[in-house]
LODRENZA-439870 format. One record per residue (C-alpha): residue number from 1; residue in one letter; chain; x, y, z. Coordinates in Angstrom, 3 decimals. Layout:
BEGIN
    k  r  c      east     north        up
  NUM  A  A         X         Y         Z
...
end
This chain:
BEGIN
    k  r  c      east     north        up
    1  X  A    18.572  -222.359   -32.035
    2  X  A    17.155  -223.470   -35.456
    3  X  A    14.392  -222.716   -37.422
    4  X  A    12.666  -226.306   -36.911
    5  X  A    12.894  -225.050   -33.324
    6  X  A    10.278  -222.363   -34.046
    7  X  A     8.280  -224.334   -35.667
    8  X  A     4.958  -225.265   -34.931
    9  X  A     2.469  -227.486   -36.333
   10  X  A     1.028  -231.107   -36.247
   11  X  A     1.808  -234.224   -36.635
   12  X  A     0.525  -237.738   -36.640
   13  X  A     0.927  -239.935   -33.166
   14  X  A     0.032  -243.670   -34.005
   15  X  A    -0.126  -245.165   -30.160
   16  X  A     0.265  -249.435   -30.268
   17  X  A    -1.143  -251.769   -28.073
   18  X  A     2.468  -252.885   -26.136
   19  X  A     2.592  -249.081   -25.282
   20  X  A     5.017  -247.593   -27.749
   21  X  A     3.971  -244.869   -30.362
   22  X  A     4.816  -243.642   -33.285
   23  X  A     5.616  -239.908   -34.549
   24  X  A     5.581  -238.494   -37.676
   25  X  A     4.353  -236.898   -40.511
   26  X  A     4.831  -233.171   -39.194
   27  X  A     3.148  -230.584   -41.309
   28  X  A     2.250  -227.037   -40.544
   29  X  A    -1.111  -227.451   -42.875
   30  X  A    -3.901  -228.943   -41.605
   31  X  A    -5.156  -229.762   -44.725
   32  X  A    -2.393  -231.983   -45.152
   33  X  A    -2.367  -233.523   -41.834
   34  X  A    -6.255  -234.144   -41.999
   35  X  A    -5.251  -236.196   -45.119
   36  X  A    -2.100  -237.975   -44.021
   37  X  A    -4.414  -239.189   -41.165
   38  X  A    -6.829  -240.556   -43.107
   39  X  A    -4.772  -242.262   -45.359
   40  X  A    -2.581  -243.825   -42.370
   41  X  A    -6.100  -245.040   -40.874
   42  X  A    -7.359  -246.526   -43.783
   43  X  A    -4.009  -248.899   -44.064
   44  X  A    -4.457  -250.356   -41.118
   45  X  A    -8.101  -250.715   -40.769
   46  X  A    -8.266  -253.908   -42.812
   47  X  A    -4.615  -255.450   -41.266
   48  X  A    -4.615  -258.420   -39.115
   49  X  A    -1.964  -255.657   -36.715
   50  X  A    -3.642  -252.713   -35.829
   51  X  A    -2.642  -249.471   -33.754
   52  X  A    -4.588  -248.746   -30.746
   53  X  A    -5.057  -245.430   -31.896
   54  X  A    -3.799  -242.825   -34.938
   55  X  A    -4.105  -239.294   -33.727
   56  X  A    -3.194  -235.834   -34.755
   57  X  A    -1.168  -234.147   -32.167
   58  X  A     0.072  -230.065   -31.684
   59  X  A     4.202  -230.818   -33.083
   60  X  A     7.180  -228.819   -33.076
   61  X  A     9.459  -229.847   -36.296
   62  X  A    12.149  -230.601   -34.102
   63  X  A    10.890  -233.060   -32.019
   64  X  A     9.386  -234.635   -34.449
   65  X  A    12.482  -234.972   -36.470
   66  X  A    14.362  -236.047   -33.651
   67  X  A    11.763  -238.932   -32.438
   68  X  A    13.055  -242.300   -32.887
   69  X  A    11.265  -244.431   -36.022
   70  X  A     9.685  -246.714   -34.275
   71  X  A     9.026  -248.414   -30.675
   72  X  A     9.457  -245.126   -28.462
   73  X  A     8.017  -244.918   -24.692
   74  X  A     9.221  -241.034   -23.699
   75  X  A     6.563  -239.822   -21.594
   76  X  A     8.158  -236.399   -23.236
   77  X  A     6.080  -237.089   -26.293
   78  X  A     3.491  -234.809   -28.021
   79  X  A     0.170  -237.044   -26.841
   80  X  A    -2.873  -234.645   -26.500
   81  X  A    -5.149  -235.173   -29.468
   82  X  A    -5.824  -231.719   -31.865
   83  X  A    -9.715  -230.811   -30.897
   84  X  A   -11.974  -232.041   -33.789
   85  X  A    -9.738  -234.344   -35.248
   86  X  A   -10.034  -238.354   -34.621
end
């Protein structure tokens, strides 16, 4: 086991309207995720594509590191929204 195995924190699920999401961003700060989130919502609030939804989800490092870039449908995923956040 590694480190990035132990470690927990959050990270930034961006779900798309064909049904494939997006993972990233993993932090252990909330501070930091609260502001990554914002920042990721506020790009694509004025785009002609938008994301069905940008989330913060509960992350371990190493799945997060290990998700693919882009167009991933593992049921597996972190999905349950952090309480509070949007």
């Amino acid at each position: 086991m590694t480190l990035t195995e132990y470690a927990w924190g959050y990270a930034i699920r961006r779900e798309w309207p064909d049904g494939t999401h997006d993972l990233f961003g993993f932090t252990a700060d909330a501070a930091t995720v609260t502001r990554r989130l914002n920042r990721d919502q506020g790009f694509w609030r004025s785009g002609p594509v938008r994301p069905a939804a940008v989330y913060v989800v509960p992350a371990n490092a190493a799945d997060v590191g290990a998700h693919p870039v882009d167009g991933c449908r593992r049921s597996g995923c972190p999905d349950s929204p952090k309480r509070g956040q949007r």
